[in-house]
Backbone bond lengths (Angstrom), bond angles and torsions (degrees), N, CA, C in turn:
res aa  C-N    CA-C-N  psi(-1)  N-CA   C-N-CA  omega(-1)  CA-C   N-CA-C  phi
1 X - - - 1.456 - - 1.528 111.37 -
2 X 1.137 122.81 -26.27 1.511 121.79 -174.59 1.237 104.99 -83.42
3 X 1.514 115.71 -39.99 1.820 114.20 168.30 1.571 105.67 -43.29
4 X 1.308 100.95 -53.81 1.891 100.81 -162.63 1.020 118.74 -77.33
5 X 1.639 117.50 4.69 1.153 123.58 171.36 1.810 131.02 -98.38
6 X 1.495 86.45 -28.85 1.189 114.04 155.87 1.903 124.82 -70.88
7 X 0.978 85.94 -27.89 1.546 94.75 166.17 1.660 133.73 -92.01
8 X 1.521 93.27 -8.51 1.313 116.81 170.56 1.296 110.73 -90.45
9 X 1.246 135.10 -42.28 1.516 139.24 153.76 1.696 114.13 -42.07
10 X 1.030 101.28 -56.44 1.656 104.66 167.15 1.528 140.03 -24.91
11 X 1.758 97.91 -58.72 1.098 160.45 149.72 1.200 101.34 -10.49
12 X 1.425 108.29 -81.37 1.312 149.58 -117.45 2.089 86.62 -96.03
13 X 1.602 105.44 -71.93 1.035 96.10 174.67 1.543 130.62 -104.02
14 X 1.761 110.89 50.74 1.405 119.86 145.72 1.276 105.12 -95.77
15 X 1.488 123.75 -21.69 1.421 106.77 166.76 1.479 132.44 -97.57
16 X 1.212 98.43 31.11 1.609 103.48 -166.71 1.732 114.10 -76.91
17 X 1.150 117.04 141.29 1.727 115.23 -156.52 1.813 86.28 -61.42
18 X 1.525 88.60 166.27 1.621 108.85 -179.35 1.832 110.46 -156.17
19 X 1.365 93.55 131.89 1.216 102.66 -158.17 1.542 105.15 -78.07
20 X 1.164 128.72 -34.90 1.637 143.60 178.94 1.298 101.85 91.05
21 X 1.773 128.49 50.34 1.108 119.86 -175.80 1.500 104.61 -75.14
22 X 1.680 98.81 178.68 1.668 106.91 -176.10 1.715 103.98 -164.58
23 X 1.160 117.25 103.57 1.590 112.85 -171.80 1.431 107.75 -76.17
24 X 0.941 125.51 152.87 1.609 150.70 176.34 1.197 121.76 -127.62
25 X 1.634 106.73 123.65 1.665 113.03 179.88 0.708 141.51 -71.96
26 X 1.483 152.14 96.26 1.089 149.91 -150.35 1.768 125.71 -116.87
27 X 1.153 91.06 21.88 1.793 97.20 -162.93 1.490 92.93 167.47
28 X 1.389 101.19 169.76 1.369 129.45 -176.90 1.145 102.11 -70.24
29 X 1.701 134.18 105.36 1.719 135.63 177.12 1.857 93.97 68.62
30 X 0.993 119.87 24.60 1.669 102.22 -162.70 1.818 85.11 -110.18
31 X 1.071 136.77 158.00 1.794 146.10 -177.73 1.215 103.59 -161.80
32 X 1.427 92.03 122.63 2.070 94.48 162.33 1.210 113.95 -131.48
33 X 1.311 120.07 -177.52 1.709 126.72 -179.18 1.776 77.15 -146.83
34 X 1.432 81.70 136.99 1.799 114.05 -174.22 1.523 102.64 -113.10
35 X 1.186 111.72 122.18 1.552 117.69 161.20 1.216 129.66 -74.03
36 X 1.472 127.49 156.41 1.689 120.52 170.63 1.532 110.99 -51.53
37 X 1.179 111.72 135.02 2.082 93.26 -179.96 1.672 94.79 -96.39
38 X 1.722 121.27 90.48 0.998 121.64 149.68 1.716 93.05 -154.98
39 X 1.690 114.55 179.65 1.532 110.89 176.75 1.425 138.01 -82.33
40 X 1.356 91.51 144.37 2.061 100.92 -169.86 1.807 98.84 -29.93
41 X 0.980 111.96 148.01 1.322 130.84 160.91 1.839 127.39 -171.61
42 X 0.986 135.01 -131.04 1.446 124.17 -164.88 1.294 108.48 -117.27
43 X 1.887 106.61 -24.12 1.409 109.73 153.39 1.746 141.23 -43.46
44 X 1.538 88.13 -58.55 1.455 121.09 -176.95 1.688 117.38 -69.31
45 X 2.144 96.14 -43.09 1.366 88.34 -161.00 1.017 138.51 81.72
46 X 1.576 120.85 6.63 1.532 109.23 -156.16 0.888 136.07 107.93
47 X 1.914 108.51 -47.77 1.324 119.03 179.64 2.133 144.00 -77.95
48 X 1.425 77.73 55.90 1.280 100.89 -159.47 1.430 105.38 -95.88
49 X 1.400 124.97 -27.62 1.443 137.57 -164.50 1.357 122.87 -86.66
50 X 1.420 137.99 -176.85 1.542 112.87 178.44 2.478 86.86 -135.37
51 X 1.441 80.32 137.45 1.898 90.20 -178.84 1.170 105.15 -110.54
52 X 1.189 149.63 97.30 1.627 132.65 142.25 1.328 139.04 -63.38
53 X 1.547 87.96 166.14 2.000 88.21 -174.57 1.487 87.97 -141.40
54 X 1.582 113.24 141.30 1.297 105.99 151.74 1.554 108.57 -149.70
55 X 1.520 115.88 160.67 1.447 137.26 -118.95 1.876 74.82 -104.29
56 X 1.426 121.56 108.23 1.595 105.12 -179.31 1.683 92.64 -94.89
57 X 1.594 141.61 2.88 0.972 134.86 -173.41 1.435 106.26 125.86
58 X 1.489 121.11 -63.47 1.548 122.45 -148.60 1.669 87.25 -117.12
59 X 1.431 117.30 -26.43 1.753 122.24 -169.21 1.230 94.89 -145.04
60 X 1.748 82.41 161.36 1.752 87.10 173.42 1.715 91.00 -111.82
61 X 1.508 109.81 140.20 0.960 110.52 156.21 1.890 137.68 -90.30
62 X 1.178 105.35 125.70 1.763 108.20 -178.95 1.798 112.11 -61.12
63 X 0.831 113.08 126.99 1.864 110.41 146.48 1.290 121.73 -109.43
64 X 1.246 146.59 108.82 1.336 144.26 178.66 1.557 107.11 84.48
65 X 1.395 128.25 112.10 1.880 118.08 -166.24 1.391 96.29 -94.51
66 X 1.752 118.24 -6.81 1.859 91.70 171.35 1.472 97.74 101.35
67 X 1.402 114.19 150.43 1.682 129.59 169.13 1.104 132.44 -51.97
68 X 1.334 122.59 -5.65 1.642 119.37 173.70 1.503 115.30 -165.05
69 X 0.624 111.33 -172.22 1.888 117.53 -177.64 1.587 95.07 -92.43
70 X 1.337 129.83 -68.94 1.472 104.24 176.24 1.544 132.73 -55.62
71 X 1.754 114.44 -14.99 1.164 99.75 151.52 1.215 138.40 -57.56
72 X 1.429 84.38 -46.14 2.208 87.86 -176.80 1.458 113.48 -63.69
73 X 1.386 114.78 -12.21 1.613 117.92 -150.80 2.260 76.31 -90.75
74 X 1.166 107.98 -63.92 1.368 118.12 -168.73 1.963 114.27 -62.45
75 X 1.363 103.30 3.30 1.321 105.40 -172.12 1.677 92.49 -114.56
76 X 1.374 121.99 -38.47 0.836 125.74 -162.72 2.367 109.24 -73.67
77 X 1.738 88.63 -44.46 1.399 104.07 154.54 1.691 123.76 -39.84
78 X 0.975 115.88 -71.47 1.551 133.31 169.52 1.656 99.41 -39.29
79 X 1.351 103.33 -64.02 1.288 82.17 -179.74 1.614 155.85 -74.18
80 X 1.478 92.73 -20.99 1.491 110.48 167.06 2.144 101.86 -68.55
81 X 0.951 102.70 -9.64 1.849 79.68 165.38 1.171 104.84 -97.22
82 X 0.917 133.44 45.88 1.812 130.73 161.26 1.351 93.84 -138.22
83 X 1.737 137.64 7.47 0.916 124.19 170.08 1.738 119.19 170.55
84 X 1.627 131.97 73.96 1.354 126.04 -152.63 1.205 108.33 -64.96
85 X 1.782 116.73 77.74 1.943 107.91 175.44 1.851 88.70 -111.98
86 X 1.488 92.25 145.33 1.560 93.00 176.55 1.851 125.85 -88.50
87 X 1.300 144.25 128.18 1.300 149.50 -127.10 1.151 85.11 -95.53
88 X 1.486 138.81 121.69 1.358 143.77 159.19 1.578 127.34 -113.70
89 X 1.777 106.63 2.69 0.979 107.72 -178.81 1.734 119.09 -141.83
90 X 1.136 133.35 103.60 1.620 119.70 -163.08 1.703 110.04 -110.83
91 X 0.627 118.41 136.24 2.007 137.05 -165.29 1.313 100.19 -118.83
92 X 1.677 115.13 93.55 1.540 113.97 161.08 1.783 114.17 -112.54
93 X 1.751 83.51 112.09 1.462 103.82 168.05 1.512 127.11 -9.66
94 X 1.611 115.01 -85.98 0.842 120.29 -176.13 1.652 114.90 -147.25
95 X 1.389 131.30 -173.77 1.350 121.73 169.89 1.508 144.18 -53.49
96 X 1.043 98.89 -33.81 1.624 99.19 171.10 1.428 141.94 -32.32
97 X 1.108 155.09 76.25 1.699 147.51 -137.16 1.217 106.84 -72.14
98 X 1.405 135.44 0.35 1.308 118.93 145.55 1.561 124.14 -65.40
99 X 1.407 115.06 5.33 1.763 106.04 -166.43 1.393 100.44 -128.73
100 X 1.538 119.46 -6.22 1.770 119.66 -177.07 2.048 108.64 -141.45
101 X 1.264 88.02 -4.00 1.970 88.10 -178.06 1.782 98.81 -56.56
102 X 1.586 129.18 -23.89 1.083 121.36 179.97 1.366 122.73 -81.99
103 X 1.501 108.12 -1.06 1.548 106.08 163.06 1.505 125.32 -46.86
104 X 1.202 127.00 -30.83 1.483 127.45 -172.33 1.186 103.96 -48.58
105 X 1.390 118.87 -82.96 1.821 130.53 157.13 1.732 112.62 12.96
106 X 1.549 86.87 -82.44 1.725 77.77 -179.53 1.309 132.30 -101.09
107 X 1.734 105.65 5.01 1.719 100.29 159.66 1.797 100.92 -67.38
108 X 1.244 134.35 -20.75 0.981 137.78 -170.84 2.088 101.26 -70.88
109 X 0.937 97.76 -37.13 1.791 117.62 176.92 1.427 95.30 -72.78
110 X 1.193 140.09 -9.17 1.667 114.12 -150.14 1.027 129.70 74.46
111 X 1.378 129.20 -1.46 1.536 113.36 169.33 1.353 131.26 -76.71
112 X 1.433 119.27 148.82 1.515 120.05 -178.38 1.488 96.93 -89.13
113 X 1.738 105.21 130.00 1.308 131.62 159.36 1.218 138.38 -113.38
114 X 1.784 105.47 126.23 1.490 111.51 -151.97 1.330 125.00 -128.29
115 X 1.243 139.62 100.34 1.623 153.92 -161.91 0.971 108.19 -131.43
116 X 1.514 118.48 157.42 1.472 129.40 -177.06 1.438 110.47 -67.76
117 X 1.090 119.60 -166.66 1.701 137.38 -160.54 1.325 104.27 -87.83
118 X 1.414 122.69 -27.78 1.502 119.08 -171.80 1.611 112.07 -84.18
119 X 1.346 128.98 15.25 1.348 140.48 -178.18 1.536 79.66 -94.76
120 X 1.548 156.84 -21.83 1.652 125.62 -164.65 1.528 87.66 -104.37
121 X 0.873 123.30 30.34 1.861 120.53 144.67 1.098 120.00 -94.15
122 X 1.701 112.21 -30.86 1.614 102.95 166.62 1.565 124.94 -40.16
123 X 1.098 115.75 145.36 1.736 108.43 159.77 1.814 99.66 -117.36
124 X 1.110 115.92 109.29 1.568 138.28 178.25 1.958 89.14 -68.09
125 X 1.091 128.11 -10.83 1.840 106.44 156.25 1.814 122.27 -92.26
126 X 0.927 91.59 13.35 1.733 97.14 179.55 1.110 109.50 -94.97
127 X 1.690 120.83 128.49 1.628 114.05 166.71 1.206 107.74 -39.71
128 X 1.817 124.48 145.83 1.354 132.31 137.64 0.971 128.53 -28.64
129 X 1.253 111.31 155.93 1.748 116.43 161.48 1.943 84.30 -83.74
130 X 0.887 110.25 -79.90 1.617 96.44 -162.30 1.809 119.97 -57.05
131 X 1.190 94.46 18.31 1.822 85.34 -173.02 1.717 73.49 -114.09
132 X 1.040 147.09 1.09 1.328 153.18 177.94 1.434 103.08 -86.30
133 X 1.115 114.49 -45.79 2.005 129.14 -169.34 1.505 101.51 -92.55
134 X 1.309 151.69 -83.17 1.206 146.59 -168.08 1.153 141.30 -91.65
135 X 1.170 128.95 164.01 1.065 121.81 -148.10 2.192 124.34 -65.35
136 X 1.064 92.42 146.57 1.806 79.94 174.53 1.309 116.04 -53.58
137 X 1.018 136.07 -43.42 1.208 137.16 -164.54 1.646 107.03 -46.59
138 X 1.852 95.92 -68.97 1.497 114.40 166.22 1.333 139.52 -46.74
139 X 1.870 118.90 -25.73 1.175 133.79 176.47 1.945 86.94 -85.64
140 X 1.223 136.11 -28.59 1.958 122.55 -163.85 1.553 96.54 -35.22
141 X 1.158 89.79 133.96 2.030 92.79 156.19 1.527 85.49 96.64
142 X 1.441 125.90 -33.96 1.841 79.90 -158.88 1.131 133.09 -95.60
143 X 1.036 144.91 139.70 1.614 132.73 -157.17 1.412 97.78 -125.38
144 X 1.476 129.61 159.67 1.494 129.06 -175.52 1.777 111.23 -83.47
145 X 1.222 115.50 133.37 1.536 99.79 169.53 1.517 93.90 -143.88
146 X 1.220 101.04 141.92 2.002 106.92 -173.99 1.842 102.81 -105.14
147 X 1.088 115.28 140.76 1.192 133.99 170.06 1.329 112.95 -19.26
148 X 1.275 124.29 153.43 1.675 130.26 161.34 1.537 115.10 -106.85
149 X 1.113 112.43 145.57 1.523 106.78 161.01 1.649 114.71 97.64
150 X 1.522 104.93 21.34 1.612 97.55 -151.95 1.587 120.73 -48.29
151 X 0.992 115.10 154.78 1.433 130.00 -150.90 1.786 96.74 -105.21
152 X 1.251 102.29 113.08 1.577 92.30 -175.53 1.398 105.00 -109.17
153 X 1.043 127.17 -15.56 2.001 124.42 -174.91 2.069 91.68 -145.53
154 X 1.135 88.38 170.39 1.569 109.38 177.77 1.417 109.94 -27.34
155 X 1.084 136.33 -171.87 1.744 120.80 177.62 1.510 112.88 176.46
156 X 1.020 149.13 113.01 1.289 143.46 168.21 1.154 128.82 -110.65
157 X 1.428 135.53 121.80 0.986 139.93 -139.95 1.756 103.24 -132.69
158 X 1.210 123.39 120.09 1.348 111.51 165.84 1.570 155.03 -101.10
159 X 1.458 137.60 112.75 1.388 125.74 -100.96 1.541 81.88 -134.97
160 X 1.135 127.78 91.28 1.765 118.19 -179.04 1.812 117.32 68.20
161 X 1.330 97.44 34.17 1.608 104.04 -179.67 1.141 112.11 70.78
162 X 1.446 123.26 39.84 1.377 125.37 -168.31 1.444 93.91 -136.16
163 X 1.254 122.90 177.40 1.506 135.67 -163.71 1.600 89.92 -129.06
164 X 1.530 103.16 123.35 1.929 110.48 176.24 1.340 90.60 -107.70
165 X 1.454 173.60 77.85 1.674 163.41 126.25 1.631 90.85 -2.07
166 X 1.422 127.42 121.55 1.248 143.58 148.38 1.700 116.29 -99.40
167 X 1.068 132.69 97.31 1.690 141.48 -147.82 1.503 90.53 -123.55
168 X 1.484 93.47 106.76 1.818 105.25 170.07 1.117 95.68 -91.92
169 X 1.360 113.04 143.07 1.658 122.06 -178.25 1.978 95.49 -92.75
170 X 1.060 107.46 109.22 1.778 104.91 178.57 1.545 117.07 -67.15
171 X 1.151 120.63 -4.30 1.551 120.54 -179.94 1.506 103.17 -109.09
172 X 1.455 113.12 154.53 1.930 88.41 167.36 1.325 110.60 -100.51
173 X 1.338 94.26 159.07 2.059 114.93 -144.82 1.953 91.68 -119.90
174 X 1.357 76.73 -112.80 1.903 83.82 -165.16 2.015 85.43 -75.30
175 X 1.002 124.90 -28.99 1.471 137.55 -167.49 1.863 113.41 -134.27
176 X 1.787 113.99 -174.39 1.133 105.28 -175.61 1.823 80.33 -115.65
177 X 1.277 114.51 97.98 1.674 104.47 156.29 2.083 87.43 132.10
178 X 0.907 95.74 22.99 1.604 90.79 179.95 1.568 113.72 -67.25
179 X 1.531 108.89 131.97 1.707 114.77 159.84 0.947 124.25 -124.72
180 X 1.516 100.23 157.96 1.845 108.01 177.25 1.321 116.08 -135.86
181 X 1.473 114.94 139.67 1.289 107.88 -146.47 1.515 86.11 -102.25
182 X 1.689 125.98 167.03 0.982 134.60 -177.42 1.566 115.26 -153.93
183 X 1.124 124.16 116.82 1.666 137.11 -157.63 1.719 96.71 -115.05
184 X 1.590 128.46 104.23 1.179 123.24 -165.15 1.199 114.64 -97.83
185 X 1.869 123.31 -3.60 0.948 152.88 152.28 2.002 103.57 -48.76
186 X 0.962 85.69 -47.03 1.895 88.81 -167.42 1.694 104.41 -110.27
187 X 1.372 125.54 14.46 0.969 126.93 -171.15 1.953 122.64 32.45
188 X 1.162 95.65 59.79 1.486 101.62 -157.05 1.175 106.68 -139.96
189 X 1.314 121.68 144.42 1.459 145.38 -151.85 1.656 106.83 -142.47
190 X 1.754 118.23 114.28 1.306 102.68 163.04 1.566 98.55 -120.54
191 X 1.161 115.07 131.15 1.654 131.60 -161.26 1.657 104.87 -93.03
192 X 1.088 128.47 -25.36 1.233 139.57 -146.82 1.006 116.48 36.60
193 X 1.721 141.98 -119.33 1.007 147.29 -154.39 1.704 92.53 -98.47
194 X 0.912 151.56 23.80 1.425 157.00 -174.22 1.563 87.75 -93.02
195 X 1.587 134.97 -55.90 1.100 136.84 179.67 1.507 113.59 -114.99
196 X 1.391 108.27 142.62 1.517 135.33 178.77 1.426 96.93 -122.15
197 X 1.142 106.88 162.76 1.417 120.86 161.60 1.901 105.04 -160.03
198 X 1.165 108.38 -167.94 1.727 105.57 178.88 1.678 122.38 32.40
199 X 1.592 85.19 14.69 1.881 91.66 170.39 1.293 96.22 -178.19
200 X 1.417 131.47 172.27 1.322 144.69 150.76 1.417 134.05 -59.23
201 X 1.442 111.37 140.00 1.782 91.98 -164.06 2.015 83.05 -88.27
202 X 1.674 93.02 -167.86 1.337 96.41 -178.93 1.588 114.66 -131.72
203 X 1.321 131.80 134.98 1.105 124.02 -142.70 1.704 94.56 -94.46
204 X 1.800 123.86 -5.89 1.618 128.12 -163.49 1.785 96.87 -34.86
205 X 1.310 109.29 -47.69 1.653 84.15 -148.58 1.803 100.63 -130.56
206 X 1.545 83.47 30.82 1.679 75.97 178.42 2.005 110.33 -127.74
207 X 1.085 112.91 -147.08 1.259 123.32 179.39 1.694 109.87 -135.47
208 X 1.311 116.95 131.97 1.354 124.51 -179.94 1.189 114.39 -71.53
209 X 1.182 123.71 -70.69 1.818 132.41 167.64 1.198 113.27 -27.22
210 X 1.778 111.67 -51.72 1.879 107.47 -178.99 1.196 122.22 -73.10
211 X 2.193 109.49 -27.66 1.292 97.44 172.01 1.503 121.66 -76.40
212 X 1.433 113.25 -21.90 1.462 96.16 178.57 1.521 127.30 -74.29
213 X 1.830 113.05 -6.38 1.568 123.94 -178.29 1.460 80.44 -78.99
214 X 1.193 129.93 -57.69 1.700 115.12 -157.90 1.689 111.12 -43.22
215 X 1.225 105.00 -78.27 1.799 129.57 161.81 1.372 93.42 -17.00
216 X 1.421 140.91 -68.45 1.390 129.33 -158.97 1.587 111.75 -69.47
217 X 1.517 100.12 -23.29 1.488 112.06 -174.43 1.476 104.91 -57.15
218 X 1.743 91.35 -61.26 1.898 106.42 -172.79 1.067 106.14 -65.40
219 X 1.592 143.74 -4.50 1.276 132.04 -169.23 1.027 122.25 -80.33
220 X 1.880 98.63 -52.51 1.491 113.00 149.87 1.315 147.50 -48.32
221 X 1.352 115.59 -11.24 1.481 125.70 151.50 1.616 117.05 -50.02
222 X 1.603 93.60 152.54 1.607 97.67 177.34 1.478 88.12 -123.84
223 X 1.653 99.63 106.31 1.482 149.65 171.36 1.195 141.09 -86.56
224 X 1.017 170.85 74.64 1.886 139.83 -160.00 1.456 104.36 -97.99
225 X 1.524 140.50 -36.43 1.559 153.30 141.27 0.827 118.37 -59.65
226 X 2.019 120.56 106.02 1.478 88.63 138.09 1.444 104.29 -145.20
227 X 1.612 119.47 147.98 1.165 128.54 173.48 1.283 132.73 -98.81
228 X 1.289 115.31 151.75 1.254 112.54 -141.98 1.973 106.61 -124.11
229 X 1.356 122.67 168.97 1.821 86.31 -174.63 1.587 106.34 -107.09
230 X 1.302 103.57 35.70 2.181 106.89 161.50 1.243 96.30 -169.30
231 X 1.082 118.30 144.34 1.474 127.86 173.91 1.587 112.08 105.65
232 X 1.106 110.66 140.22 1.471 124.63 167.56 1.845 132.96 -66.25
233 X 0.873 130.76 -7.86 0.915 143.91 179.63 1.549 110.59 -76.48
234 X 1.752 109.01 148.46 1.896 92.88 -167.66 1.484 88.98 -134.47
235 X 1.693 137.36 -8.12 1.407 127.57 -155.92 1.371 93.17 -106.01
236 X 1.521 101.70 165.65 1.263 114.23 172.63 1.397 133.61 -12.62
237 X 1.325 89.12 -68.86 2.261 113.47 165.62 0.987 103.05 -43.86
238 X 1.501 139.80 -19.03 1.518 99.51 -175.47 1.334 135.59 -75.78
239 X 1.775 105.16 -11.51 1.372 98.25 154.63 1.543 156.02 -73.21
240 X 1.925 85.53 13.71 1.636 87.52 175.38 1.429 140.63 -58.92
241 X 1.936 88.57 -28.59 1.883 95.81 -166.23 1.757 96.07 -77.02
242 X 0.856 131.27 -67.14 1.422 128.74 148.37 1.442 104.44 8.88
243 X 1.558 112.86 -101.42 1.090 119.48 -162.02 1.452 117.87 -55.83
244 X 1.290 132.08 -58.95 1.259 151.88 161.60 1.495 117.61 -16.91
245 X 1.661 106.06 -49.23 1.230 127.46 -179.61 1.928 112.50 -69.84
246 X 0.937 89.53 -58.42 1.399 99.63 177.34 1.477 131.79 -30.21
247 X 2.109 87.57 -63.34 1.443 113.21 170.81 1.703 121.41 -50.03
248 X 1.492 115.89 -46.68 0.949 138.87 -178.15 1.497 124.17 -61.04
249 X 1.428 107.40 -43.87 1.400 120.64 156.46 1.862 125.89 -74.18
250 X 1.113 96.90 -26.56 1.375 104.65 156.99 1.687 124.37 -62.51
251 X 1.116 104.65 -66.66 1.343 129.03 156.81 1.603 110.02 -29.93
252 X 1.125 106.67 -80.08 1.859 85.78 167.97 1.136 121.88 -92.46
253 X 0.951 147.93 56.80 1.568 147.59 120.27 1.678 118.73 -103.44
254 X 1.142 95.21 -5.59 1.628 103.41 169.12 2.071 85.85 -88.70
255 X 1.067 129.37 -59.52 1.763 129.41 -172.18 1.898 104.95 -54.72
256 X 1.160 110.93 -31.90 1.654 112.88 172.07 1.780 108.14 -92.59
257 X 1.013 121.93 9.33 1.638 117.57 166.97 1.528 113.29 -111.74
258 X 1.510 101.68 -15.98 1.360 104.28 164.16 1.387 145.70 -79.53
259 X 1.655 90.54 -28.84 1.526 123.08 167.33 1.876 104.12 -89.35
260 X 1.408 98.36 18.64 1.672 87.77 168.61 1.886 112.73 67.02
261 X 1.267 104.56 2.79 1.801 96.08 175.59 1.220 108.87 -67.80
262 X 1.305 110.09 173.39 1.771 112.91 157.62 1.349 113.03 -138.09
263 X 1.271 142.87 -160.96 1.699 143.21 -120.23 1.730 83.97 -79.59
264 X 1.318 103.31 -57.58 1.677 101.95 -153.83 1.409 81.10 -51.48
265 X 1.287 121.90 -105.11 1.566 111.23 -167.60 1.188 118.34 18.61
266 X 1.553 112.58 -86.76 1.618 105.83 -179.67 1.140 123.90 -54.44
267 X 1.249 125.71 -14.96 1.501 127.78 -175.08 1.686 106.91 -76.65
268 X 1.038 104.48 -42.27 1.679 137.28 -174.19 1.716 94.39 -65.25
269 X 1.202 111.46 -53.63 1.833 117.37 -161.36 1.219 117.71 -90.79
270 X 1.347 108.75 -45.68 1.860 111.71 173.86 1.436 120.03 -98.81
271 X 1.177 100.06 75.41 1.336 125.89 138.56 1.407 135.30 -2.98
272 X 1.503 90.56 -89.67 1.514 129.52 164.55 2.007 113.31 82.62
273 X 0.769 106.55 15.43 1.230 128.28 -155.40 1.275 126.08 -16.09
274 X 1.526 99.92 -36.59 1.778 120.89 157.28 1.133 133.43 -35.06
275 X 1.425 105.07 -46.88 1.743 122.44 150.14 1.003 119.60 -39.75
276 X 1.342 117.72 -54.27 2.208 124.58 -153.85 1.348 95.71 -40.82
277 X 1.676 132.63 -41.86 1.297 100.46 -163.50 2.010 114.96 -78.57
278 X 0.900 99.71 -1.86 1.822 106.99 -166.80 1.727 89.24 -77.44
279 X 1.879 100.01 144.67 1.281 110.65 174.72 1.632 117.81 -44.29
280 X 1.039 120.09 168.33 1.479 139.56 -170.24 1.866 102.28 14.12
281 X 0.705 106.05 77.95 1.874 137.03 173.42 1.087 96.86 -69.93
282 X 1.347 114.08 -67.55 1.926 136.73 -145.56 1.394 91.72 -88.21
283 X 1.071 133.59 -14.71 1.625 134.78 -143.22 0.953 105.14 -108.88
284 X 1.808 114.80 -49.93 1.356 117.02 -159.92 1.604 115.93 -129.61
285 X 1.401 103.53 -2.59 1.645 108.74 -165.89 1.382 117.90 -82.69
286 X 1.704 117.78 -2.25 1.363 123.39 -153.33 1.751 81.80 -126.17
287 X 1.302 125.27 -39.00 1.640 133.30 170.83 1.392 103.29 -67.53
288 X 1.540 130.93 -26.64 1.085 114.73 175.29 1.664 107.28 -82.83
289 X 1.508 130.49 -45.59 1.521 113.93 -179.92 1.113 127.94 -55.82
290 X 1.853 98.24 -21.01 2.022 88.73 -174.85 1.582 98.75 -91.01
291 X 1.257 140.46 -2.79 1.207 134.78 156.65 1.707 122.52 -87.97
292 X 0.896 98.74 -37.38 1.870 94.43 163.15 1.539 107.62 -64.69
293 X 1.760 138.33 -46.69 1.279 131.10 179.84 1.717 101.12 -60.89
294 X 1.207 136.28 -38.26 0.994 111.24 -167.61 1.321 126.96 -87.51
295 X 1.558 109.46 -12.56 1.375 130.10 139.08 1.448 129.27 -18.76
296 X 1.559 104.89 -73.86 1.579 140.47 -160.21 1.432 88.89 -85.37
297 X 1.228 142.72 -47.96 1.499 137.41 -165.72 1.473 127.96 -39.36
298 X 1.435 99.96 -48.69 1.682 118.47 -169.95 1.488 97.59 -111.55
299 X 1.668 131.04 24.13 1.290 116.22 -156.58 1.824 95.01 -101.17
300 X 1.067 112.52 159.18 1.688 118.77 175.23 1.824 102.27 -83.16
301 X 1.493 119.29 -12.05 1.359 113.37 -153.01 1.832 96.18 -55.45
C-alpha cells in the first residue's frame, strides 16, 4: 500500500493541468505572460490576466502572481530558465483573484507579499469567483493568502539597490485601494487593472472620475513601459483605450444629464461604436453605462 500510494502521488502530478505559459520581453530584465483579453472561464482557466517578473539583479521581482497556484508555480518555472534568482518579493495590484490567487505558491517559497489595505475585507473562506469559473483540475493547489504589510500611502521599497515606487491611487479607480508599481531605473510602469487594452475595462467595482485622475497621473510620467493587467500592448499608448474610453463615456452621460435624460437614454444613445471591435464589447459596454450613470447622477462634478 505505501508503493501504491506513492505511485499515486506520482500519478497525480504528471498529470497536473498546465497552462503552456511562455514569457515575453518587454523591457530591460522586465518578462510577462499575457492573458487572452476576454473572461476567466473553463476555456481559459484563468488565463486571461497579464503577471510580470523582472530581473532586479539578486531576485526577481513578481507583480500580480496570476489565477491559481499552478499558474504561479508554472510561470514561475519558465521563468527561472532565463535566469535561477529566487522570488522574495510579490506586488498584488489590486483585489480581484485573478491577479493574487497565485500567492499561495510563493508564500509557500518565502516570499514577502504586499497590497494595499483593502485586501483585509477579503474573507479567504468564501468560494472564489474563479474557483467558481474553471475548471477543478486548474483551480488544485490553490488556497487564498492576502498580502502582508498593507500599503496605506505611496511607498518605496528597495529591492537590490534599486528603487521599487509602490503608488496607491487615493481615490477609487479601477478598484478601492488600487496600485501601480513604478521602477524609475527601467522607466516602467505596471498599472494593473488601471489599464486594459485589447478589450474594455469594466466599470463593476470601480469609480470613473478616479480612474480617469489616475490615467492622467500615469500619463504624465516620463515612461517608455508600461503594463497593463489584460491586453498585449507594453508602450506608453497603451493607456489610451482605457483612458480615452472612459473620458468619452463620461463625457456623454454628463451631455444626457444635462438634457434631463436618464439611464435608458444613455443606454439607448451611447453606443460608442468605435469600441464594438475591442474584446468584451457585448459584455461590458452596456454594464459599464448603467454604472458610470449611477455614478455621474448625484455627482457635484
Amino acid at each position: 500500500m505505501k508503493h501504491l500510494g506513492l505511485w499515486l502521488a506520482c500519478a497525480s502530478l504528471l498529470l497536473a493541468f498546465e497552462y503552456g505559459l511562455k514569457p515575453k520581453k518587454v523591457g530591460e530584465g522586465i518578462y510577462c505572460y499575457f492573458g487572452k483579453p476576454e473572461a476567466m472561464d473553463r476555456h481559459n482557466n484563468g488565463n486571461m490576466v497579464n503577471s510580470c517578473f523582472v530581473d532586479m539583479g539578486k531576485e526577481w521581482l513578481v507583480i500580480d502572481s496570476g489565477p491559481t497556484y499552478l499558474y504561479a508555480k508554472e510561470a514561475s518555472e519558465q521563468i527561472f530558465r532565463i535566469k535561477p534568482l529566487p522570488i522574495q518579493h510579490v506586488l498584488n495590484t489590486h483585489v480581484h483573484d485573478d491577479h493574487w490567487l497565485g500567492n499561495g505558491y510563493y508564500k509557500q517559497h518565502g516570499a514577502t507579499i504586499l497590497g494595499s489595505e483593502s485586501f483585509d475585507d477579503i474573507n479567504v473562506n468564501q468560494t472564489t469567483r474563479m474557483q467558481n469559473r474553471i475548471s477543478e483540475k486548474a483551480y488544485d493547489a490553490t488556497f487564498p493568502v492576502l498580502p502582508e504589510g498593507s500599503i496605506k500611502a505611496d511607498q518605496t521599497i528597495i529591492i537590490a539597490g534599486k528603487k521599487v515606487v509602490l503608488k496607491l491611487v487615493e481615490e477609487k479607480a479601477h478598484t478601492e485601494g488600487d496600485i501601480y508599481v513604478y521602477l524609475p531605473s527601467r522607466k516602467a510602469v505596471f498599472a494593473g487593472d488601471l489599464v486594459f487594452n485589447d478589450r474594455l475595462p469594466s466599470l463593476r467595482d470601480g469609480d470613473i472620475s478616479g480612474w480617469i485622475s489616475a490615467l492622467e497621473e500615469i500619463e504624465a510620467m516620463d515612461i517608455e513601459v508600461l503594463v497593463g493587467g489584460h491586453g498585449f500592448r507594453t508602450d506608453k499608448g497603451s493607456l489610451n483605450l482605457t483612458l480615452n474610453y472612459l473620458k468619452e463615456l463620461k463625457k456623454g452621460i454628463r451631455e444626457i444629464l444635462d438634457q434631463g435624460g436618464d439611464i435608458s437614454d444613455a443606454v439607448r444613445g451611447l453606443t460608442m461604436k468605435s469600441y464594438a471591435k475591442e474584446g468584451m464589447y457585448d459584455d461590458l459596454h452596456k454594464a459599464n453605462i448603467n454604472a458610470a450613470f449611477q455614478m455621474l447622477e448625484w455627482s457635484d462634478e
